[in-house]
GUNU-326514 format. One record per residue: residue in one letter; x, y, z of N, C-alpha, C, CB in turn. Coordinates in steps of 0.1 Angstrom, whole numbers, plus 5000, padded with zeros to 4 digits. Glycine has a CB too. Layout:
BEGIN
 res  n.x  n.y  n.z ca.x ca.y ca.z  c.x  c.y  c.z cb.x cb.y cb.z
   A    X    Y    Z    X    Y    Z    X    Y    Z    X    Y    Z
...
//
This chain:
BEGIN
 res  n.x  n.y  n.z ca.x ca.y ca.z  c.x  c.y  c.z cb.x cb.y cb.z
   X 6513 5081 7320 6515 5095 7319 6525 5097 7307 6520 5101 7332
   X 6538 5091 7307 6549 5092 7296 6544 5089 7283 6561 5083 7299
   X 6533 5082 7280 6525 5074 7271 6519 5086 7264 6514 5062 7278
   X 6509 5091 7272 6502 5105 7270 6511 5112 7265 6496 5113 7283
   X 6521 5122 7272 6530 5128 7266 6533 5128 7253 6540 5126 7272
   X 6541 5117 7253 6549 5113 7237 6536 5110 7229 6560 5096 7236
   X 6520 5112 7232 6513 5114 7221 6508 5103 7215 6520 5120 7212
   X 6512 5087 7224 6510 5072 7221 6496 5071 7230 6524 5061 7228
   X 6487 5083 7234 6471 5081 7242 6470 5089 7242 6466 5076 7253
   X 6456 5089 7237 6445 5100 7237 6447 5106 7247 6431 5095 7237
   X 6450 5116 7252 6445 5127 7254 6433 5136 7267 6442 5127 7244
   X 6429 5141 7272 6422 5153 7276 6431 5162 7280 6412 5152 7285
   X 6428 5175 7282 6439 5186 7289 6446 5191 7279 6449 5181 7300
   X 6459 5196 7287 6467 5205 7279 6484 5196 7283 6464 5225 7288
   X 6494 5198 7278 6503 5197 7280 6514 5207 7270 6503 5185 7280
   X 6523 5215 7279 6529 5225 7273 6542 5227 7275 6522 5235 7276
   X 6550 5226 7259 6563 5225 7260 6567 5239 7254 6569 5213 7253
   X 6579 5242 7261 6581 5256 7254 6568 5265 7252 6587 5253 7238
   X 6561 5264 7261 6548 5275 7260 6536 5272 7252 6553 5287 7253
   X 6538 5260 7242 6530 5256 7233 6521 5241 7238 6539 5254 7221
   X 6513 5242 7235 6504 5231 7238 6506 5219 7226 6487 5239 7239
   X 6511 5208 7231 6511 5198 7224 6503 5188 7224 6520 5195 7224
   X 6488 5187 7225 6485 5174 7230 6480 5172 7217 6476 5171 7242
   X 6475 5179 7208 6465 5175 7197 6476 5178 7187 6450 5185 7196
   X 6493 5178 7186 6499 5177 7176 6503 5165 7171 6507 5183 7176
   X 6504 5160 7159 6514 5144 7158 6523 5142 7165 6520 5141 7145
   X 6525 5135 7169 6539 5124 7176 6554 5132 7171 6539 5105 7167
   X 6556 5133 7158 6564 5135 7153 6566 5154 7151 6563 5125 7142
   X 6558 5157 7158 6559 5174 7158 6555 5176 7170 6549 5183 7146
   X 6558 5172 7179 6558 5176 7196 6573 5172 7202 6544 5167 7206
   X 6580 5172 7196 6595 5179 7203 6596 5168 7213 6593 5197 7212
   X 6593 5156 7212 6593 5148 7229 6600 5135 7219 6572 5142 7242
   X 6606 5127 7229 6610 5114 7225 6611 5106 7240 6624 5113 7214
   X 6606 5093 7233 6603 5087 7249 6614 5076 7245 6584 5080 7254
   X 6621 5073 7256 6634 5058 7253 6624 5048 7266 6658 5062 7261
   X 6626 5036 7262 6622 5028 7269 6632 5015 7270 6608 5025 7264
   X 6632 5005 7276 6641 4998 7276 6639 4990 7261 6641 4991 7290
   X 6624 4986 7258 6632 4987 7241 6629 4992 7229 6634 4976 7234
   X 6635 5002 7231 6635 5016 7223 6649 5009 7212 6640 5033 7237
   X 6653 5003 7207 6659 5003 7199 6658 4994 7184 6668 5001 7207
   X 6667 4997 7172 6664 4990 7160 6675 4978 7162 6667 5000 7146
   X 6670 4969 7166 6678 4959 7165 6691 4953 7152 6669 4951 7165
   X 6684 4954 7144 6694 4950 7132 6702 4965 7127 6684 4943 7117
   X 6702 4976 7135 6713 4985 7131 6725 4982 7138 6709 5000 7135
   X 6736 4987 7133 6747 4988 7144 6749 4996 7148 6756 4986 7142
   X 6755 4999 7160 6759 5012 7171 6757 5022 7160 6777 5012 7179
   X 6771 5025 7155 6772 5034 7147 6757 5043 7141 6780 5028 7138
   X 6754 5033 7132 6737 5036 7123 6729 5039 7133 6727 5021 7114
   X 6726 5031 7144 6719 5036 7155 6717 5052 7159 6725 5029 7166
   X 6734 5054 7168 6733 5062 7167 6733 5077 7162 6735 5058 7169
   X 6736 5078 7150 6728 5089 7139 6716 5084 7132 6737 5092 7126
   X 6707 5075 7139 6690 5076 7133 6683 5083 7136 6681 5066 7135
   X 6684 5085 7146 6673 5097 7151 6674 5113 7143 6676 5102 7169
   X 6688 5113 7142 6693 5130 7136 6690 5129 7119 6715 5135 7139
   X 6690 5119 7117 6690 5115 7099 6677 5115 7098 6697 5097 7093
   X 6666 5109 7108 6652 5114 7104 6645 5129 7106 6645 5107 7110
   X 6655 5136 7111 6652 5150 7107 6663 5157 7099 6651 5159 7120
   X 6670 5150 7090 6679 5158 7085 6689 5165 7090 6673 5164 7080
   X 6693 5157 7098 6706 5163 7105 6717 5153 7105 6704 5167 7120
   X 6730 5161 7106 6737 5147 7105 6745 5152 7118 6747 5141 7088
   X 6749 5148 7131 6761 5147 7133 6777 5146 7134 6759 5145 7134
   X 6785 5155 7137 6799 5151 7135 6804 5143 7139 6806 5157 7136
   X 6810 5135 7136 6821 5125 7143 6828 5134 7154 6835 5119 7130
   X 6833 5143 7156 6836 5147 7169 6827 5146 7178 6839 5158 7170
   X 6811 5154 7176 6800 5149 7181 6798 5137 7191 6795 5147 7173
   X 6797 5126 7174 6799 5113 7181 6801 5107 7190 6803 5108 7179
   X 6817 5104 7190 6827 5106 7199 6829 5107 7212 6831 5112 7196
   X 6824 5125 7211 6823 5127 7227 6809 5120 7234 6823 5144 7229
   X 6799 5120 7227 6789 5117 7235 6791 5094 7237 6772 5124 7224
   X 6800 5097 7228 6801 5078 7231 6811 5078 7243 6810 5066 7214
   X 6819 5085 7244 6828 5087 7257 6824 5092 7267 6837 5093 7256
   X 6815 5101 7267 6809 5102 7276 6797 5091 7286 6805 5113 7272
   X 6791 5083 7277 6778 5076 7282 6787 5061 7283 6762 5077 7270
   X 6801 5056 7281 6808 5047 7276 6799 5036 7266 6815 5041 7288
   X 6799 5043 7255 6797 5034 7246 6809 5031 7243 6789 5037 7237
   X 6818 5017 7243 6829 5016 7238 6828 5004 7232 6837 5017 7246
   X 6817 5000 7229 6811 4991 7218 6807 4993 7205 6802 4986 7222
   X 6812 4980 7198 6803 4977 7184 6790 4970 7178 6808 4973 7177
   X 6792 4965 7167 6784 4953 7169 6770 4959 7159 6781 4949 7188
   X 6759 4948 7158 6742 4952 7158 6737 4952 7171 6733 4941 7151
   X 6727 4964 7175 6723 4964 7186 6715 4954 7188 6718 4975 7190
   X 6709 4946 7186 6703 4927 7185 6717 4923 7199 6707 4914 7160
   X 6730 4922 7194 6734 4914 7202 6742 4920 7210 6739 4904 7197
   X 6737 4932 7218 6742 4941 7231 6733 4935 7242 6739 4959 7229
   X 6737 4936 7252 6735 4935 7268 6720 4946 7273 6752 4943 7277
   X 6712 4946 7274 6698 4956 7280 6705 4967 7284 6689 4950 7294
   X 6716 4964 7292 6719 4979 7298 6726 4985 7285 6730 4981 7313
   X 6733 4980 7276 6741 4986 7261 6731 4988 7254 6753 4977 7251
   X 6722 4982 7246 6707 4984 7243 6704 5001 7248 6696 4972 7253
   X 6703 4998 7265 6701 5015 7267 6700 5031 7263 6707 5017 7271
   X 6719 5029 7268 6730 5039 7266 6729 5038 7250 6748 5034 7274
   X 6729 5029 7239 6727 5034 7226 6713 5042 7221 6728 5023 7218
   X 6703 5039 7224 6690 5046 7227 6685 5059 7230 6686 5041 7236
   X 6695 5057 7243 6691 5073 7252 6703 5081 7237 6701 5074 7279
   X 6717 5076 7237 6721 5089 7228 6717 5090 7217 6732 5090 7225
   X 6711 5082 7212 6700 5085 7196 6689 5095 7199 6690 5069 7191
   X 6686 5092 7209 6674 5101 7214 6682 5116 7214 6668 5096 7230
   X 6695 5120 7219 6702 5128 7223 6704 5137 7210 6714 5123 7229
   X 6705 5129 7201 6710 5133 7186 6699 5136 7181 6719 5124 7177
   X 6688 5131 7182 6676 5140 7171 6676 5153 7179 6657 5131 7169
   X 6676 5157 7186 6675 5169 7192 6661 5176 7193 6684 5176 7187
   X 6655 5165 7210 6646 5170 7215 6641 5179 7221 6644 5167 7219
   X 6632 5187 7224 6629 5192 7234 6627 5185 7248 6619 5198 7230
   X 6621 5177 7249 6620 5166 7259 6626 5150 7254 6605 5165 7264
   X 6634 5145 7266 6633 5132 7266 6629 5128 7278 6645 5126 7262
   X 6615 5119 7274 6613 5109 7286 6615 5094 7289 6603 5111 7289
   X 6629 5094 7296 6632 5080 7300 6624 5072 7309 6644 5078 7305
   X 6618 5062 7302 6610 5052 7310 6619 5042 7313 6596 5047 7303
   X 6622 5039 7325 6629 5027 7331 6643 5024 7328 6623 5016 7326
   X 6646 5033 7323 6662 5025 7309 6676 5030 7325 6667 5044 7283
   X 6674 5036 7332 6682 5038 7340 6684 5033 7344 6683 5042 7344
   X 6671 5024 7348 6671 5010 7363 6682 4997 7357 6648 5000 7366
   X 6685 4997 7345 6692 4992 7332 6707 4989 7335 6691 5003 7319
   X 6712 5002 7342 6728 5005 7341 6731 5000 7355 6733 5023 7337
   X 6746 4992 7354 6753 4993 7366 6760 5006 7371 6764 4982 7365
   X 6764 5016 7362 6767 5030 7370 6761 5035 7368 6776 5038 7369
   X 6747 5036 7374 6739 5044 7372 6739 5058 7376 6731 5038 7376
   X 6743 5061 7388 6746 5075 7389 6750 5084 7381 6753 5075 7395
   X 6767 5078 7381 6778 5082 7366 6766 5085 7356 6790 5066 7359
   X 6762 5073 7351 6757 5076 7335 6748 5089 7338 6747 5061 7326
   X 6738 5087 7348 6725 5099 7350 6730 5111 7347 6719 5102 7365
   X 6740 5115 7355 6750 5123 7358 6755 5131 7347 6759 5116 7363
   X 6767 5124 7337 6766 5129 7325 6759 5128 7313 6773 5127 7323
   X 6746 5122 7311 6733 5124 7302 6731 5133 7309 6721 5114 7301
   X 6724 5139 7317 6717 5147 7325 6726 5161 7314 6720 5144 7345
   X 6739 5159 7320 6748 5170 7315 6744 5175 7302 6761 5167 7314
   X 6751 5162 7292 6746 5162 7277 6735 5171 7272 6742 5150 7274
   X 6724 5164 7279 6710 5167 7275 6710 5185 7281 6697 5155 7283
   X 6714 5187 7291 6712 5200 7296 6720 5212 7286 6718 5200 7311
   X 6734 5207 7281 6743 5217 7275 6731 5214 7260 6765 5212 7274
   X 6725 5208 7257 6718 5208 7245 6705 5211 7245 6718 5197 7239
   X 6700 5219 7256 6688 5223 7260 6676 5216 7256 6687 5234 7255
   X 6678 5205 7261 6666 5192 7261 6662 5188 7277 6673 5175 7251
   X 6651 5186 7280 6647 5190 7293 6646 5170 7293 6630 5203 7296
   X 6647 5169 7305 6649 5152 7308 6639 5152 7318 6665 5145 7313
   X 6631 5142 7317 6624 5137 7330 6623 5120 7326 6607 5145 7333
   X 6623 5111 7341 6627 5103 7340 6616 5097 7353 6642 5104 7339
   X 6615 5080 7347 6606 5071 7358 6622 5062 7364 6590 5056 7347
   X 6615 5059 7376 6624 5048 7380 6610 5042 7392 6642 5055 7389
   X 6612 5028 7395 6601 5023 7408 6608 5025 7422 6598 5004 7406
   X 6625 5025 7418 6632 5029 7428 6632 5041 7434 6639 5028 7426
   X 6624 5041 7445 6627 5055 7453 6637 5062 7455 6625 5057 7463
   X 6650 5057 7455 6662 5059 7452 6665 5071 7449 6665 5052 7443
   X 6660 5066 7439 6669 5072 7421 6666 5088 7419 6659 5064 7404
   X 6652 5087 7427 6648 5102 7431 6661 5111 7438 6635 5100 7444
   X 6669 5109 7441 6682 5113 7446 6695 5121 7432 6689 5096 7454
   X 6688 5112 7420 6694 5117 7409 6691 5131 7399 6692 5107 7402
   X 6680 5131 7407 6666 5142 7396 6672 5155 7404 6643 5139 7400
   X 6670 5165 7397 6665 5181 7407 6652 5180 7411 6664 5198 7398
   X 6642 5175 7406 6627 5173 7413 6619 5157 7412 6617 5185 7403
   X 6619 5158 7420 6609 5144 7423 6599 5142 7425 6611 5138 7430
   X 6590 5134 7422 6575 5132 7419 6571 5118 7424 6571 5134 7404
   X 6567 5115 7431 6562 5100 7437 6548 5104 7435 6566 5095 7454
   X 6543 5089 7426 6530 5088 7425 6523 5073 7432 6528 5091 7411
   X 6514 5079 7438 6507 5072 7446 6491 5071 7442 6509 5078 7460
   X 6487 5061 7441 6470 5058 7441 6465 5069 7427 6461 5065 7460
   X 6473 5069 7417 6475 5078 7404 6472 5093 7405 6465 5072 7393
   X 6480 5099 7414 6483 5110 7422 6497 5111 7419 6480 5110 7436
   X 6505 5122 7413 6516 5124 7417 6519 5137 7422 6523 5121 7408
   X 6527 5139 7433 6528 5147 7445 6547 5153 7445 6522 5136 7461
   X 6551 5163 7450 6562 5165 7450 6566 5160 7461 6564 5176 7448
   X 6578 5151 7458 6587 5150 7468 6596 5155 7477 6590 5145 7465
   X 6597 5163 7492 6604 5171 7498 6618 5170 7491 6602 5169 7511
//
């Protein structure tokens, strides 16, 4: 389904962001970005990393910006993202994604990633909300459904609302 979305498969139907039907637009003009666990440029470093996404639309971020969103998600790392940890890999990812400034981000798996997972959900969730980018998110853990405002368990390729 997240595949469909971000525009990486064909298609039937409709899918509608902000009121607009995106299925038959390019990848790169439907407002979505999908993170995956490896969703990242390896040979960048944190830093580069994180202003790639905003630099390919011509935006740059402030260092205050920066900053807060690295303090907030604890990025308190350097380095090339090549020789970060899966769960640092992540958290650099998801805020790249943060900084091009989506309409949607859909995280596939990258949560299941973090040891505070809560915490981090928690304030991404925030982030993404004060920047009016709508988040939806997979996990296998039923769990995690505890993290979301709405939850969706899909069964026998049915997905149903969760009470």
């Amino acid at each position: 389904m997240f595949r469909a979305l971000a525009g990486f498969l064909p298609s039937e139907g409709f899918v509608r962001v902000d009121g607009t039907d995106v299925i038959r637009l390019p990848v790169e003009r439907r407002g979505i970005v999908m993170v995956t666990p490896s969703s990242c440029l390896p040979h960048l470093d944190v830093e580069a990393h994180l202003r790639w996404g905003a630099k390919l639309k011509g935006k740059i971020p402030s260092s205050d910006a920066v900053a807060k969103v690295k303090s907030e998600l604890g990025i308190d790392f350097g380095g090339r993202v090549r020789s970060l940890s899966l769960g640092m890999r992540g958290r650099v990812s998801l805020a790249t994604a943060l900084f091009s400034a989506p309409k949607v981000i859909l995280v596939d798996e990258v949560f299941s990633l973090l040891h505070d997972k809560e915490e981090f959900v928690s304030s991404y969730s925030g982030l993404a909300s004060d920047s009016g980018i709508d988040l939806i998110f997979t996990s296998q853990n039923e769990e995690d459904g505890g993290l979301a405002d709405q939850t969706y368990v899909m069964s026998n390729g049915t997905a149903a609302l969760h009470p």
